[in-house]
C-alpha positions in Angstrom: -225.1 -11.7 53.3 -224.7 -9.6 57.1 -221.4 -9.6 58.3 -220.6 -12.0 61.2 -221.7 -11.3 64.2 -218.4 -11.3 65.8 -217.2 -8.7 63.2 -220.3 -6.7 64.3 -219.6 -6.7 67.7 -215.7 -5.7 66.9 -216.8 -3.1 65.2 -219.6 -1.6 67.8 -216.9 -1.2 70.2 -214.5 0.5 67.8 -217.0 3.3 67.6 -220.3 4.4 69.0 -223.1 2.4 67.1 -225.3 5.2 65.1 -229.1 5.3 66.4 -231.5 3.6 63.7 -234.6 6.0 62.4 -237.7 5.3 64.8 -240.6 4.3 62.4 -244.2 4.5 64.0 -245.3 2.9 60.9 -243.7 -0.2 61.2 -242.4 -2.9 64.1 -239.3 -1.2 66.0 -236.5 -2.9 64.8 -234.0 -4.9 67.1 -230.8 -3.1 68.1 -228.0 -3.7 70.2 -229.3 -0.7 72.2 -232.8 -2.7 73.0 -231.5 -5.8 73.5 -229.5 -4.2 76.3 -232.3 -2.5 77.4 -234.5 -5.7 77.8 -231.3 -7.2 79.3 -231.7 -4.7 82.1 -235.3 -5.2 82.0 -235.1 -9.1 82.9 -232.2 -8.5 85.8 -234.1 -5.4 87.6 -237.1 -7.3 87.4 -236.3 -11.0 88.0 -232.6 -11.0 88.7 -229.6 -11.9 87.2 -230.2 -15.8 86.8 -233.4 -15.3 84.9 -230.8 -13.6 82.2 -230.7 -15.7 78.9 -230.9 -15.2 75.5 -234.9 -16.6 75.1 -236.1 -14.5 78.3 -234.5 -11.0 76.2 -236.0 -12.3 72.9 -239.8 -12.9 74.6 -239.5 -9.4 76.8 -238.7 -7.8 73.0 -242.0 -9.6 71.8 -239.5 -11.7 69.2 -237.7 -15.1 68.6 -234.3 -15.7 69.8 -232.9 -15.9 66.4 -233.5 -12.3 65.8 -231.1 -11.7 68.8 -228.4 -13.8 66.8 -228.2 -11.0 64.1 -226.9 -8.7 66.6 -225.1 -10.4 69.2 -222.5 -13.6 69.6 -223.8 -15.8 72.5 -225.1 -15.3 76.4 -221.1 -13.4 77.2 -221.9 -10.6 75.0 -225.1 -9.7 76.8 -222.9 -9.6 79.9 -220.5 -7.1 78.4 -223.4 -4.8 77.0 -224.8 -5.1 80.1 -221.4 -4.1 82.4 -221.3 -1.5 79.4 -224.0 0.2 80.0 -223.9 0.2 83.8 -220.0 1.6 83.4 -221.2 4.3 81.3 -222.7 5.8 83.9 -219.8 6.1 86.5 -218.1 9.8 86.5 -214.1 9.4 86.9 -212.2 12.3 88.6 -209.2 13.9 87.1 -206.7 12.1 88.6 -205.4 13.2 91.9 -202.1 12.3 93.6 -202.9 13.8 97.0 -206.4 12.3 97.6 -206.0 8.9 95.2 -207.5 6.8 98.0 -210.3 8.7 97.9 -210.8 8.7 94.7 -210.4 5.4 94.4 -213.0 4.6 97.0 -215.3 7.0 95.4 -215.5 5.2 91.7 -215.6 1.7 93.2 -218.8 3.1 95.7 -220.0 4.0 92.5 -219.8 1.0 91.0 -220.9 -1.4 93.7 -224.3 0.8 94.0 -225.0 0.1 89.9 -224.5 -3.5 91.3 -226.9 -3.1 93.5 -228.9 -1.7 91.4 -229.5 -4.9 89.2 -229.7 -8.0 91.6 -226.7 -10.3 90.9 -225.4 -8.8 88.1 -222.2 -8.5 89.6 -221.6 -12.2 88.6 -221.2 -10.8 84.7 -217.9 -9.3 85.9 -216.6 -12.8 87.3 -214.0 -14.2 85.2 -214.8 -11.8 82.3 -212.9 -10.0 80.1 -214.2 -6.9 79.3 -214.6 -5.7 75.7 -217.0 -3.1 75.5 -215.4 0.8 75.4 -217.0 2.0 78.7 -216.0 -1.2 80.9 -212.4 0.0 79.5 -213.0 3.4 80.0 -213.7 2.7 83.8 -210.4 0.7 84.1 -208.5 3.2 82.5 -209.3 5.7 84.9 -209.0 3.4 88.1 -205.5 2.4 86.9 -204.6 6.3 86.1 -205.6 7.0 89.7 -203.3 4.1 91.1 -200.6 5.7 88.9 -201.2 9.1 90.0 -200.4 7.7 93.3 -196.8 6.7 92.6 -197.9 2.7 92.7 -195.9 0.7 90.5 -197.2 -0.3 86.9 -197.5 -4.0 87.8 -198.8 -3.7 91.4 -201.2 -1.1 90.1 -202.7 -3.5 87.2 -202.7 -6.4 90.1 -204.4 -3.9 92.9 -207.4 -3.0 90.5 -207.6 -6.6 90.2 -208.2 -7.3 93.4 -210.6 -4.3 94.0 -212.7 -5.1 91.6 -212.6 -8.7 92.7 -213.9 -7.8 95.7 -216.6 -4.9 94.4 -218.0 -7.7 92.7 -218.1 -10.6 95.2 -219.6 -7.8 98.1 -222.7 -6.8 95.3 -223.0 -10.9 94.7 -223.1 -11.2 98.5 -225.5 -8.4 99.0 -227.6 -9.3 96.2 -228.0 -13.2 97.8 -229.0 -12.0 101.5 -231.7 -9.8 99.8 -233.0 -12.5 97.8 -233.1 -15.1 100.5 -235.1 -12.2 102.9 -237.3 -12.0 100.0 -238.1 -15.1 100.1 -238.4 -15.5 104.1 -235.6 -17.9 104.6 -235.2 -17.6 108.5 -232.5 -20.1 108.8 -230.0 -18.0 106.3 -231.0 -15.0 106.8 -231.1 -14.0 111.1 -231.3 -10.3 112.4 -228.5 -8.7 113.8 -230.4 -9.9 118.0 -230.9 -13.6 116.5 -227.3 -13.8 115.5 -225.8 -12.1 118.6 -227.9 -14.6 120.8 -226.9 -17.8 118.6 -223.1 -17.0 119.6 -223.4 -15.3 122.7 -225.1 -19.5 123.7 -222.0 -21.1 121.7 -220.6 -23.0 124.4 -217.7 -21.3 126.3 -215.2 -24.0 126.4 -215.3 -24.4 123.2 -216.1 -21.0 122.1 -214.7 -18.3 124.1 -213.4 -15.8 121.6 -216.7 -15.9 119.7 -218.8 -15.4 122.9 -216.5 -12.7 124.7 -216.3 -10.7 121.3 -219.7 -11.5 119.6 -220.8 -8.0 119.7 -217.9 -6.6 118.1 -218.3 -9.8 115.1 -221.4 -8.4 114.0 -220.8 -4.6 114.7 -221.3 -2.1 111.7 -223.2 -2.6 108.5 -222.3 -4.0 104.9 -221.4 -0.7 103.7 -219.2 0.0 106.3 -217.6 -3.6 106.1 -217.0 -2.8 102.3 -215.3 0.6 103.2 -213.2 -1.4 106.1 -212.2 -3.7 103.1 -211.5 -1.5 100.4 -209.1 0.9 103.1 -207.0 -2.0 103.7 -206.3 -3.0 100.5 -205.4 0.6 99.7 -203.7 1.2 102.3 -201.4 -1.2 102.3 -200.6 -0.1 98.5 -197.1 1.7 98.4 -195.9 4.8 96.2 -192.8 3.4 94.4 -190.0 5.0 96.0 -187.9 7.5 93.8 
């Protein structure tokens, strides 16, 4: 009899998984690797709530229980998933003068794999990570807090936060591009329709919003996430001494 599938999946993120010996004389076999693949498939395509184990199965022309022989439930697609967009983000060495930057630099690099993959963002929510290259990723964001003299704890608590946030902007992002998809006008207004909906708020009520309405929808998501992202940062201290 197989192992268990949990053991499996401890041990293909001990190590690298070996790739299987294509066959063009027989049915390609399901892997971990495909699986992920068709994973990606089904959120690039459809988006992240058409994920589930059946949708992967029919995309790979097979039953769900096939999937079963490889993987544990619906939360380890997520973390092949987050593992395979992770493994594409390039961490710097480490740099004490320019560790903002840095910092800002891996998570723009992660919110744009987000991006990439409508609502996927929502696999990082309340997750904890197992595969190597999700824990590769957070080893290098926490040596880059380090480097810049912020204390162990506050460090571990400020990539929290971060990330939080990197996830919850992609989520937001993700939504307003469905809902224009879709044509819903009464979600989703243009930067003249909003400005004219509080520039008529009325003033008695309303005179902060009116006065400063330009200003409340100035700049564009990116630069919003930037804004964010600086003032978390910046408000993280080297530990003095």
């Amino acid at each position: 009899m197989s192992a268990d599938p949990r053991q499996r999946r401890a041990a293909r993120h001990a190590q690298p998984a070996a790739e299987p010996a294509a066959s063009a004389a027989r049915k390609k076999p399901i892997t971990v690797e495909r699986i992920t693949d068709a994973a990606l498939e089904v959120v690039a395509t459809e988006g992240y709530d058409a994920l589930t184990i059946r949708r992967v199965a029919a995309v790979l022309g097979t039953g769900p229980s096939s999937l079963y022989a490889h993987i544990v439930n619906k939360d380890d697609i997520d973390d092949l998933l987050l593992g395979r967009l992770y493994a594409e983000v390039v961490l710097p060495e480490p740099d004490p003068a320019a560790w903002r930057e840095q910092l800002l630099g891996v998570y723009t690099q992660i919110r744009d794999l987000y991006l990439k993959y409508p609502g996927i963002s929502r696999a990082a929510l309340a997750m904890v990570p197992t595969s190597l290259e999700t824990l590769r990723v957070g080893e290098g964001i926490l040596a880059i807090l380090l480097a810049g003299g912020i204390e162990p704890r506050t460090a571990g608590w400020a990539r929290d936060a971060l990330s939080l946030y990197v996830s919850a902007y992609a989520l937001e992002q993700s939504l307003v591009r469905q809902r224009r998809r879709h044509q819903d006008p009464e979600w989703v207004l243009s930067r003249e329709e909003l400005l004219d909906r509080f520039t008529a708020l009325p003033a008695d009520k309303f005179p902060q919003t009116r006065r400063h309405a330009a200003e409340l929808i100035s700049g564009t998501g990116h630069d919003r996430f930037e804004f964010a992202l600086g003032q978390l940062m910046n408000n993280l201290r080297p530990a003095s001494g």
